[in-house]
TIVO-2410 file (N, C-alpha, C; in nm, 3 decimals):
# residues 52
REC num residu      c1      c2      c3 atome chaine
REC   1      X   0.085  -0.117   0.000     N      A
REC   1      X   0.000   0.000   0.000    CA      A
REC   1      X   0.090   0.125   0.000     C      A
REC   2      X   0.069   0.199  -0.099     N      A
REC   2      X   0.162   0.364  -0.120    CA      A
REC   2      X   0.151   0.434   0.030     C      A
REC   3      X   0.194   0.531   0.041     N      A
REC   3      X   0.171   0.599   0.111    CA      A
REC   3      X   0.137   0.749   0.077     C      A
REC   4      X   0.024   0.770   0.137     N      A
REC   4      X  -0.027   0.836   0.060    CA      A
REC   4      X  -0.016   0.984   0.121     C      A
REC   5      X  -0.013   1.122   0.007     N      A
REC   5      X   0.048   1.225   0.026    CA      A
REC   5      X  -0.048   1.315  -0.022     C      A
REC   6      X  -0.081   1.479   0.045     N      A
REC   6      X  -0.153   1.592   0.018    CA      A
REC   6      X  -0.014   1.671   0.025     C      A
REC   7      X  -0.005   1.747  -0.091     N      A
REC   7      X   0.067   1.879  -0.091    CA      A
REC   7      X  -0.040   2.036  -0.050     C      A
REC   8      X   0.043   2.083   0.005     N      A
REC   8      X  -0.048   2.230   0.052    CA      A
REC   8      X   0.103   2.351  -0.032     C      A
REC   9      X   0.081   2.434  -0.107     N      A
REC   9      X   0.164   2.487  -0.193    CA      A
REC   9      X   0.115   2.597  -0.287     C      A
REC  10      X   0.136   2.735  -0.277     N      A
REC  10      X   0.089   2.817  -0.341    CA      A
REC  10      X   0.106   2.867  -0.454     C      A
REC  11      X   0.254   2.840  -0.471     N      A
REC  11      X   0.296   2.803  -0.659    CA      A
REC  11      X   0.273   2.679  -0.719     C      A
REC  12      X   0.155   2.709  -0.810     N      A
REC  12      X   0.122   2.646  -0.928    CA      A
REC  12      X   0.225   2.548  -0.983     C      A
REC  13      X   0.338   2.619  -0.975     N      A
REC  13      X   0.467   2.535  -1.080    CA      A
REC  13      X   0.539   2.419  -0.981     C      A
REC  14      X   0.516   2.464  -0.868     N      A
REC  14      X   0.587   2.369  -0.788    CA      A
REC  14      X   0.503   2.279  -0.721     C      A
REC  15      X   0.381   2.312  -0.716     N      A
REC  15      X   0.265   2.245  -0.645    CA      A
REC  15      X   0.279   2.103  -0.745     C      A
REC  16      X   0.272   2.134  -0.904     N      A
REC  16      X   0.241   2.054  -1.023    CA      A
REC  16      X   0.377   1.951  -1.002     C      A
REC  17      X   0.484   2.016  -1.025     N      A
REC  17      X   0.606   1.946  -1.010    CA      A
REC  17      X   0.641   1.827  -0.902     C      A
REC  18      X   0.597   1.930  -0.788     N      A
REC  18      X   0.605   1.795  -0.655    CA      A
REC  18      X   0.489   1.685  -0.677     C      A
REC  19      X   0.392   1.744  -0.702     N      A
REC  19      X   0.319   1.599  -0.777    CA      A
REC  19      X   0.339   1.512  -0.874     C      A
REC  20      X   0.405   1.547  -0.966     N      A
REC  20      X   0.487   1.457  -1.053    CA      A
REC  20      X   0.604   1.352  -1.009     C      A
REC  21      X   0.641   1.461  -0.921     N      A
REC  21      X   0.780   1.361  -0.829    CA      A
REC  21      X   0.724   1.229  -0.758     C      A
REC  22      X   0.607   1.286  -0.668     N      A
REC  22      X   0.552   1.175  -0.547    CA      A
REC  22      X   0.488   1.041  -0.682     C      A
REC  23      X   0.454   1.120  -0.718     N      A
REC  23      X   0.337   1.016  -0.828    CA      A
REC  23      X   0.459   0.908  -0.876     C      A
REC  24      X   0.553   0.979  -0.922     N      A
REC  24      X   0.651   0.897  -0.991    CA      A
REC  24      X   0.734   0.846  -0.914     C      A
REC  25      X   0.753   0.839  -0.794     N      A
REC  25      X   0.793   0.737  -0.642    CA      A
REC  25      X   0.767   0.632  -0.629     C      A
REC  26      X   0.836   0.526  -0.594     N      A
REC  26      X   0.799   0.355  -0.601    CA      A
REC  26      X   0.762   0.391  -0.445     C      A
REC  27      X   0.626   0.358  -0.401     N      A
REC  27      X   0.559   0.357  -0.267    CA      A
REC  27      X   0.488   0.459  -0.245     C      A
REC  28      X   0.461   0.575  -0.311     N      A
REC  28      X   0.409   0.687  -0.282    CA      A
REC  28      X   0.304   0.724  -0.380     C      A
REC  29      X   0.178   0.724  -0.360     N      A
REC  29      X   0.076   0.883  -0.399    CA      A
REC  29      X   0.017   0.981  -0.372     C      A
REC  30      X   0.007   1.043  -0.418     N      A
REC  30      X  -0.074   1.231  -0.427    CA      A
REC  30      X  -0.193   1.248  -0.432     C      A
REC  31      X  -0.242   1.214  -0.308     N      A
REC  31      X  -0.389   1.238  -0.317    CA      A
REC  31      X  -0.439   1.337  -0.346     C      A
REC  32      X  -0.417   1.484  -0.347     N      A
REC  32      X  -0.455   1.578  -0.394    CA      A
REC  32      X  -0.368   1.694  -0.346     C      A
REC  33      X  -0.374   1.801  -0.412     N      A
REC  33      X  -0.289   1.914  -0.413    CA      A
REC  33      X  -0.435   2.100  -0.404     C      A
REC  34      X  -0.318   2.122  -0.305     N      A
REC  34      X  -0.387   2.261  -0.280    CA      A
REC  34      X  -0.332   2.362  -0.264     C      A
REC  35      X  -0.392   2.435  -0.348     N      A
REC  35      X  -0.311   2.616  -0.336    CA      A
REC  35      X  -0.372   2.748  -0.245     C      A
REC  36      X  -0.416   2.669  -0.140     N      A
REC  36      X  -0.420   2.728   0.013    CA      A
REC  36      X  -0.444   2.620   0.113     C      A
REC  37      X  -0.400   2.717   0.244     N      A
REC  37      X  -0.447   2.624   0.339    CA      A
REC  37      X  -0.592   2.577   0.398     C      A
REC  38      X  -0.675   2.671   0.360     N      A
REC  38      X  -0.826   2.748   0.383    CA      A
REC  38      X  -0.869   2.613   0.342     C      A
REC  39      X  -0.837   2.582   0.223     N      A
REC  39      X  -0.899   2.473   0.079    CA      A
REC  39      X  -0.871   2.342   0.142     C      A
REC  40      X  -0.776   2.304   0.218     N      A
REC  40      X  -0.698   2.194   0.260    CA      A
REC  40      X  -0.729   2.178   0.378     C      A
REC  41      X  -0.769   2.243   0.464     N      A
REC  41      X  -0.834   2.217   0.602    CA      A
REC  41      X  -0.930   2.146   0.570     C      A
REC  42      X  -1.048   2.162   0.469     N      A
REC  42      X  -1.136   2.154   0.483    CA      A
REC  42      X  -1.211   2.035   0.397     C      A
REC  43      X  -1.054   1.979   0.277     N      A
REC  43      X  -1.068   1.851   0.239    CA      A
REC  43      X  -0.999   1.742   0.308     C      A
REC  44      X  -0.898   1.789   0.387     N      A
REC  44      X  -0.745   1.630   0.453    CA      A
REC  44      X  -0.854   1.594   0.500     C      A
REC  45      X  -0.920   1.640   0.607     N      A
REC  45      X  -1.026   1.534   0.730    CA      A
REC  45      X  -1.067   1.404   0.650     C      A
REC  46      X  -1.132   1.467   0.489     N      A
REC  46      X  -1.185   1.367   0.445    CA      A
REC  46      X  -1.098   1.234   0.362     C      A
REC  47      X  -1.019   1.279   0.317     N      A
REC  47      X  -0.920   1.207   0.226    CA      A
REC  47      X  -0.803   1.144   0.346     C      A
REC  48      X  -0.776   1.178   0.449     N      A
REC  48      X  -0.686   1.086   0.573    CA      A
REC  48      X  -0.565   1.088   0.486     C      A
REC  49      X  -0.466   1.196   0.462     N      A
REC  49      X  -0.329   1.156   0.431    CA      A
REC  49      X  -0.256   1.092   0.441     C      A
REC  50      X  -0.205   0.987   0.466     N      A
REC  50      X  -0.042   0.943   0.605    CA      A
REC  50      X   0.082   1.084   0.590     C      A
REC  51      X   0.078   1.185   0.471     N      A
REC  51      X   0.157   1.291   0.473    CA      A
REC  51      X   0.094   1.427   0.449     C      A
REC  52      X   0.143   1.518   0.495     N      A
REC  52      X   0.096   1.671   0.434    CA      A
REC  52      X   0.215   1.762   0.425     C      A
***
């Protein structure tokens, strides 16, 4: 089972990038990516990361 990852990140370019990286990790996925924290409070509860 991956382990699974939320990025919180306000550049676009790097938000995209670090998701490419995790995605492309033997053990790791990107459950979703957010460009505030506001946005991300209010989805992790539901999605249970193991990272942020």
């Amino acid at each position: 089972m991956p382990i699974k990852v939320s990025i919180v990140e306000d550049d676009s370019g790097i938000r995209e990038s670090l998701e490419i990286l995790i995605n492309g990790s033997d053990g790791f996925s990107c459950l979703n990516t957010y460009k505030n924290a506001e946005i991300a409070l209010k989805q992790i509860p539901v999605q249970i990361p193991d990272v942020i």
